[in-house]
C-alpha positions, 0 to 999 in steps of 0.5 A: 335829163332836164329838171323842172323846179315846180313849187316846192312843198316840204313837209314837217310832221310838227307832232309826230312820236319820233320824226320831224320830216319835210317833204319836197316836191320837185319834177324830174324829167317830167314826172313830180317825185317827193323829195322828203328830208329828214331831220336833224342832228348833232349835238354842238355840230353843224356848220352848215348843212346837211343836205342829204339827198337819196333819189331812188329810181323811177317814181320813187321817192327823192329824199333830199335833206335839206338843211335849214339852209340849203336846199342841199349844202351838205355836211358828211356824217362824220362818226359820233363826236364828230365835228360837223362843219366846214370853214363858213361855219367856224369862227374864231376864238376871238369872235367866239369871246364876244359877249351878248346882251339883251334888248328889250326883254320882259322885266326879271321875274321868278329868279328865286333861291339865289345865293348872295354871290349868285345874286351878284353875279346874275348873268342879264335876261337870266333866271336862277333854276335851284335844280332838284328832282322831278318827274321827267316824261309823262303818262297822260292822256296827251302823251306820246310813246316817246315820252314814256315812261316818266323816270325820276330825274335829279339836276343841279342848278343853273342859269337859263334865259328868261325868254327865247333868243331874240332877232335882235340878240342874234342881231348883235351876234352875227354882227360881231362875228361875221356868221352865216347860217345855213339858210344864207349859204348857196349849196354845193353840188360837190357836197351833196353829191357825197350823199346821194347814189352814184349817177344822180343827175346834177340838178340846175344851178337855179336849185341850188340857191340859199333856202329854208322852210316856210310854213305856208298855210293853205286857203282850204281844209286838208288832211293833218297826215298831208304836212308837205301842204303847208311847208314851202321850200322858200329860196331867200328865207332865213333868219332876216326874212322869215316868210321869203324876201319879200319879208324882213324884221321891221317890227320883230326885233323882239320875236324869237329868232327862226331859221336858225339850225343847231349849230347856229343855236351853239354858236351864238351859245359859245359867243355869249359865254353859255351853252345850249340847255340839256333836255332835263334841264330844259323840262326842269324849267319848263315845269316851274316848279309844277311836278307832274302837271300836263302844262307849264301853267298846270293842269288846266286845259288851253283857254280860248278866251285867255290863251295861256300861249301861243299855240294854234286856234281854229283849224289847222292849218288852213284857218287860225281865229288868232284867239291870242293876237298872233298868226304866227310868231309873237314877241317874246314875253307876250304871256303869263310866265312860268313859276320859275319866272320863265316866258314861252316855254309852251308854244311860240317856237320848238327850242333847241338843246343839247341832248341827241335824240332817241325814241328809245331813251325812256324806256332805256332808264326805266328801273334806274333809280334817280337819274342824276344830271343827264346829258342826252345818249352818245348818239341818236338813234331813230329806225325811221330816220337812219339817215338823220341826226336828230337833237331834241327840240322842245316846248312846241310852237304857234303850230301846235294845235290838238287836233295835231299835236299837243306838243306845247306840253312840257315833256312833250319832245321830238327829234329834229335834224341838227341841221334844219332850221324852219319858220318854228325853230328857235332856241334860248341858252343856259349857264353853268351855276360855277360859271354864272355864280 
């Protein structure tokens, strides 16, 4: 049985209440059969990818997971906890003990309430949050099930990046470790096979090249519900070349880095001496200090003369009017920071953290009183992806327009498989108060 490759689309829904999906389009002996990936997972694993590849018989579907990196490399769902990764993806604690410095960032502004001590030992391209007590979730008007109900939640302080993680910040890390995310690897066919039912043709070696999700709008209007018809499984996509390789960074050292799943996000996080942001965390800083407001900047609805973001204008996703500048990523520090002094935490790219993702987990804390320091579940749960782990990304990103999702809101959360990285997808890191002060 002969596979023919047709252009392969994959889906994300950007706003969907619990799923970050991507479709793929692959022909099968003849006839096309949908191929949709699940999302991500683990919360500080992932070397690779995860490619989790499920054809069901005749003309069902064939669900490929593919990680960020490859249209199949593929790690084994280990048990929670777990580590998930293989040797490419492990470094050693000598490179690990690197150190990142920023390039090029917007001027420090907002870090307030610091201690002289603090002061003294301010990490670079960090702002000191002083923690404190919020709201978390929303009931708005705009708001998703997932995000409901809002619960008290109480954080510590801590240090967190003044912007999303930059192509030259990354830069700097894979050149002192070696690193190589998922979207360079060539997957493997013995990994993938593991995840897949028993007599599931190998598919030609010509498939089985370094890839990554790209989106690719359409040149005519099409149904919001039809996300496969503007996500592009692009062979030669990755960090470096972020719309295939025919593109490269010339330009964008100062664009946030995409393609770049969890555990590219942790390991650069571990290099640099800090970690990824808890979700609390995250929604703390996002807030700026504006409890309970729909937006990072408050209440105020998105403004096409003086875009507060970078989020979609026009319609999506065929037609953007670039009412802020930017048809796809901008360079970060582009627009007004929050109260905290914190750039884009609404809109450019979704951002990475640390917390496992479940659709369940609001409703789950109700009636628990002030919820202090959370750090996410033990493991995810999500009934319409049970074979994906997703983490929680955050903040939304230039895709977001209302007549789809209003994700660029800052309770606004979905899951996406650990493994996955797209042309939307970045992260920035946070530091303990101990260790950063």
């Amino acid at each position: 049985m002969s596979w023919k490759s047709s252009k392969h689309r994959v889906a994300q829904s950007e706003g969907q209440d619990v799923k970050s999906v991507r479709c793929q389009s692959i022909a099968l002996a003849g006839w096309r059969q949908r191929a949709f990936c699940s999302r991500e997972k683990v919360f500080g694993r992932r070397a690779h990818t995860v490619l989790a590849m499920k054809v069901k018989t005749a003309l069902s579907s064939l669900a490929l997971r593919p990680v960020l990196a490859a249209i199949l490399s593929l790690v084994a769902v280990a048990g929670e906890g777990t580590a998930l990764g293989d040797a490419n993806e492990k470094m050693s604690s000598q490179q690990l003990a690197g150190t990142a410095s920023s390039s090029g960032l917007p001027p420090l502004q907002g870090a307030t309430n610091k201690t002289d001590q603090q002061e003294q030992y301010a990490p670079t391209g960090m702002v000191w949050i002083p923690g404190g007590e919020f709201s978390m979730g929303s009931d708005d008007a705009l708001a998703r099930r997932v995000e409901q109900p809002p619960h008290q939640v109480q954080v510590a302080g801590f240090w967190i990046d003044q912007t999303e993680v930059t192509n030259a910040q990354f830069r700097q890390f894979v050149d002192a470790t070696g690193y190589v995310t998922v979207a360079e690897r060539t997957p493997k066919w013995e990994d993938i096979k593991k995840q897949v039912p028993p007599g599931t043709p190998k598919p030609p070696d010509e498939m089985l090249v370094p890839a990554s999700l790209v989106f690719t709008p359409p040149d005519h209007p099409v149904p919001t519900s039809n996300s496969h018809a503007w996500w592009s499984w692009t062979p030669g996509a990755n960090w470096q070349h972020p719309e295939g390789p025919h593109s490269d960074l010339t330009g964008r050292d100062n664009h946030p880095v995409v393609h770049v799943s969890w555990d590219a996000a942790a390991a650069y996080a571990t290099w640099a001496g800090k970690r990824l942001p808890t979700e609390a965390e995250w929604e703390f800083a996002a807030r700026g200090g504006l409890d309970k407001a729909q937006f990072t900047w408050g209440n105020d609805h998105f403004s096409h003369d003086a875009p507060q973001a970078n989020i979609w204008q026009g319609r999506f996703p065929d037609k953007n009017a670039n009412a802020d500048g930017y048809d796809s990523t901008a360079p970060v520090g582009s627009f007004k920071p929050n109260g905290y002094g914190l750039y884009d935490m609404s809109g450019n790219v979704w951002e990475w953290t640390q917390d496992w993702y479940r659709v369940d987990l609001y409703p789950r804390r109700a009636g628990q009183g002030v919820i202090t320091n959370p750090r996410g579940p033990e493991k995810p749960f999500d009934p319409r992806e049970r074979f994906s782990l997703p983490r929680v990304t955050r903040g939304g990103s230039f895709l977001c327009h209302d007549s789809y999702c209003a994700a660029y809101r800052p309770s606004a959360r979905r899951g996406t498989a650990y493994d996955t990285g797209m042309s939307h997808i970045g992260f920035r890191c946070v530091k303990e108060a101990e260790t950063g002060a």
